[in-house]
N, C-alpha and C positions, 0 to 999 in steps of 0.2 A: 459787675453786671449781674453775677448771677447771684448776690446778697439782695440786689434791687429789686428784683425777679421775685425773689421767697416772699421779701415783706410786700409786693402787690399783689401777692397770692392771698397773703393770707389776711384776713378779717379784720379792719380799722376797730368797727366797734357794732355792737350789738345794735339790730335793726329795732326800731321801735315803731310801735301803731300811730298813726298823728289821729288828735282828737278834734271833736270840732265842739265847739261852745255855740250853742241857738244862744246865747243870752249874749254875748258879746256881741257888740253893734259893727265892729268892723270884718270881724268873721263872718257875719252876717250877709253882710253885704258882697266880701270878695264869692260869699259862697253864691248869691243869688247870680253874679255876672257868669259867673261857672256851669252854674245849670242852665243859667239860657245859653249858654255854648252848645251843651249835650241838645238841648231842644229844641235847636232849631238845625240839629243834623237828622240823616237819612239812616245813617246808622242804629238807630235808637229803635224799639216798636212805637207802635200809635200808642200807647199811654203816657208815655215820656215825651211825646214830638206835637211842636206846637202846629196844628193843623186848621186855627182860625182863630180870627184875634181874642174870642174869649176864651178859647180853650190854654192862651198863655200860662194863667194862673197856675193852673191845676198841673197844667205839662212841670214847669218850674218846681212848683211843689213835690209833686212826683218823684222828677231827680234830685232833689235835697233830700230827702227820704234816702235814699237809693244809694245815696253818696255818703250818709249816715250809716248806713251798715256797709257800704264798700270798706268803709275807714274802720269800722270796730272790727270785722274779721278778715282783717289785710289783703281782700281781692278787687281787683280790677272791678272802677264803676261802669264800666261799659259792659263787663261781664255778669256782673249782678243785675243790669236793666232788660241784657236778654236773655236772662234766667231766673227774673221772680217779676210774675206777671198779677193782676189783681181778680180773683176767680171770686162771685156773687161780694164784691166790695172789700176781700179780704187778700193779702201779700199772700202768693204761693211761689216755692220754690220749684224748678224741674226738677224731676227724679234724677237725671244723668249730670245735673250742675250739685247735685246734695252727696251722689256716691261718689263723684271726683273731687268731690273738697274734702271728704274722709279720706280718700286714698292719697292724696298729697300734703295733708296736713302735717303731715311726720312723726304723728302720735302713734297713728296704727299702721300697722300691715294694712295692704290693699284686702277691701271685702271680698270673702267667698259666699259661695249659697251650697246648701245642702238640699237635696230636691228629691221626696222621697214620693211613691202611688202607693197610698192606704185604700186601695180597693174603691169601690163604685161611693159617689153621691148617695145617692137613696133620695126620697122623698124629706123636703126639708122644708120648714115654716119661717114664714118671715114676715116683716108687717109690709104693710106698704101704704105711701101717705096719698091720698086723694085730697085734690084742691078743686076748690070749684064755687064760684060765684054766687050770692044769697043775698035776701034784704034784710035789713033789719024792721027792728019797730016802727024807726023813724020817717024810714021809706028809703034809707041809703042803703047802697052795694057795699059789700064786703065780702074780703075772699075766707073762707072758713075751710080748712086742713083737718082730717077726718083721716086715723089708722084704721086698716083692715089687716088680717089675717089672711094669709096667701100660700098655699100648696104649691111648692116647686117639685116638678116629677125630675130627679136626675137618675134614675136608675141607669140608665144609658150612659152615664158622664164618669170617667174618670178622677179618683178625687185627686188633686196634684198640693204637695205640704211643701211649704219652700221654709226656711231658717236661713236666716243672715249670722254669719260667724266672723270672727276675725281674733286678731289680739296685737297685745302692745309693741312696741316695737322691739322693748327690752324685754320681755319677758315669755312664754310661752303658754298661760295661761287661755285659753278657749274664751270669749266673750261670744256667747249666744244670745240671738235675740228670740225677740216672741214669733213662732209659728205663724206661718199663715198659711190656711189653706184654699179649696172652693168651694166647702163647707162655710166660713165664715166669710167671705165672699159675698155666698150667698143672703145670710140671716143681715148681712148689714145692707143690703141691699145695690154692692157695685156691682155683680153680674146682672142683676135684672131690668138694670135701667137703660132707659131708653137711645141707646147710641153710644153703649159700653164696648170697651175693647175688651172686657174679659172674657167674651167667647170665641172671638176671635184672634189672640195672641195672651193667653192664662200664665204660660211661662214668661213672658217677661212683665206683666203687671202683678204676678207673682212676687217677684224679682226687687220691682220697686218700692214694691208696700213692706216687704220685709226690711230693706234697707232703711224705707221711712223708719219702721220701730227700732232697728236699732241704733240710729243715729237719736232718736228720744229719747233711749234708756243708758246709753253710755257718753252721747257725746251731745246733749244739747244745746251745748252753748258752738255748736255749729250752725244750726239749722236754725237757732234764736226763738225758736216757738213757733214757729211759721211752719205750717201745714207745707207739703208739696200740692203742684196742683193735679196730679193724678187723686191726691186725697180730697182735696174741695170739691172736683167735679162727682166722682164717686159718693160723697157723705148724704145718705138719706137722711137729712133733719126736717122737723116739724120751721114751718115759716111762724118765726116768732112775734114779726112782724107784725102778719096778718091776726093774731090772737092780741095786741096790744090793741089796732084798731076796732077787734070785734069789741073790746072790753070798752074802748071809749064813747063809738056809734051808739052803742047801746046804756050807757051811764043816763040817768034823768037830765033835759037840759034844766038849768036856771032864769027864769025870766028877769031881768034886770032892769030896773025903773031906773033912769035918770029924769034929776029934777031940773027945771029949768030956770031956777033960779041963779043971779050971776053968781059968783066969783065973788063979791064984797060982800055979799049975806052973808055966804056959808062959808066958814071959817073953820079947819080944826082948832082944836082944843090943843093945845100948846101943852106939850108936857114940862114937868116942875125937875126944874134942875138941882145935881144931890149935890150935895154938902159933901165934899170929901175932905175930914182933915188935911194938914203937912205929912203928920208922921202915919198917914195909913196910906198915904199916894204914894206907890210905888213902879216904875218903869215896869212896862210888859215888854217882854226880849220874844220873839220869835224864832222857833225854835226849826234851823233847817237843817233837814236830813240829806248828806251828800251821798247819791248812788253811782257806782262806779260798775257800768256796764261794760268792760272793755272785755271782750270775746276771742281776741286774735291769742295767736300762740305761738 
């Protein structure tokens, strides 16, 4: 009994990540009935739950995405759907779903933060993006995104420096990450926008933008490239969007004649087929590159 006991204790065989093939048609398919399971539960948020008959597709789609990376960094799909939400069209992770899969992963020690007051703010510059409606030449609206230059008075504010640290499991080496304080806070512009938590709780959004950089700089292939969503909602970027449209609104139109003549008149011009010898005809092989994203550990 108790020989039977050791060997169910101890370890049949090494866990491994299961893959999923989008090009195989049967995986394909068991994966689609799969995701309609997730989407049509309560469980799920609204971008994964099918909430009217057209929004199916996308809900579906959504959790295949979702079960896609559940499967390459070995965490629960149900955990990854309510912890990476889609912020201005782009996958973000939570802060508190990013530092607990570093802390469980078994590579590092659990994160600490080092949390240091470098004296007062001061008066700090920073851009800031103005959007606002215009016409063009043609007589259409379009939105046009315009930086100013912007005086933040902190002399009153405390500057607070947070650093994310940790290190290997095995080893005692210090892994620091990049500083942040509310100084750069400020210049990026998360404290000053409009319905930010950074003035209202600084130490823990301190806390998780830190952890964002150091999970970038030592442990990528956790986070996958995926922004957190305290980072999306925070990022002061220029709408690129809007500068694509102003570029085309405004391009010369082309007036274009069609003739009205049929279809038997106008005929192309047939082009002239080459001569290829025997011994110069030789098979084209396409050449495919196999990438192997597997992230778990």
């Amino acid at each position: 009994m108790e020989e039977n006991k050791q060997e169910m204790l101890q370890p049949t065989s090494q866990q491994t990540v299961t893959k999923f093939d989008f090009f195989d048609s049967n995986q394909f398919a068991i994966m689609q009935r799969y995701c309609k399971m997730y989407a049509s539960s309560d469980l799920v948020p609204d971008s994964y739950k099918i909430t009217t008959p057209e929004s199916e597709n996308k809900a579906i789609g959504n959790c295949m995405i979702a079960m896609d990376i559940a499967l390459r960094i070995g965490a629960s799909p149900l955990m990854v759907m309510q912890n990476m939400v889609p912020i201005y069209g782009r996958p973000s992770w939570s802060s508190k779903f990013l530092i607990a899969t570093i802390n469980v992963c078994g590579r590092f020690k659990p994160l600490k933060y080092k949390i240091e007051y470098v004296g007062k703010v001061g008066v700090v510059d920073y851009v800031e993006y103005n959007t606002q409606w215009e016409t063009g030449a043609n007589g259409r609206t379009y939105k046009k995104t315009t930086p100013k230059t912007v005086q933040f008075d902190g002399t009153n504010i405390e500057n607070i420096r947070c650093t994310a640290y940790t290190s290997e499991r095995n080893s005692d080496e210090i892994l620091e990450g990049t500083p942040v304080d509310l100084v750069m806070a400020i210049k990026e512009g998360w404290y000053t926008k409009a319905g930010s938590k950074w003035q209202t709780m600084p130490l823990k959004m301190l806390k998780y933008r830190a952890a964002s950089f150091w999970a970038n700089e030592y442990a990528p292939e956790i986070s996958m490239g995926i922004y957190t969503t305290e980072e999306n909602e925070d990022m002061a970027t220029v709408d690129a969007e809007a500068e694509v449209l102003h570029t085309k609104i405004n391009e010369p139109r082309v007036k274009v004649e069609i003739s009205r003549k049929s279809s038997v008149e106008h005929q192309e011009p047939q082009p002239t087929p080459m001569k290829v010898s025997a011994q110069d005809a030789e098979p084209i092989q396409s050449q495919g590159i196999a990438i192997d994203n597997d992230c778990g550990y």
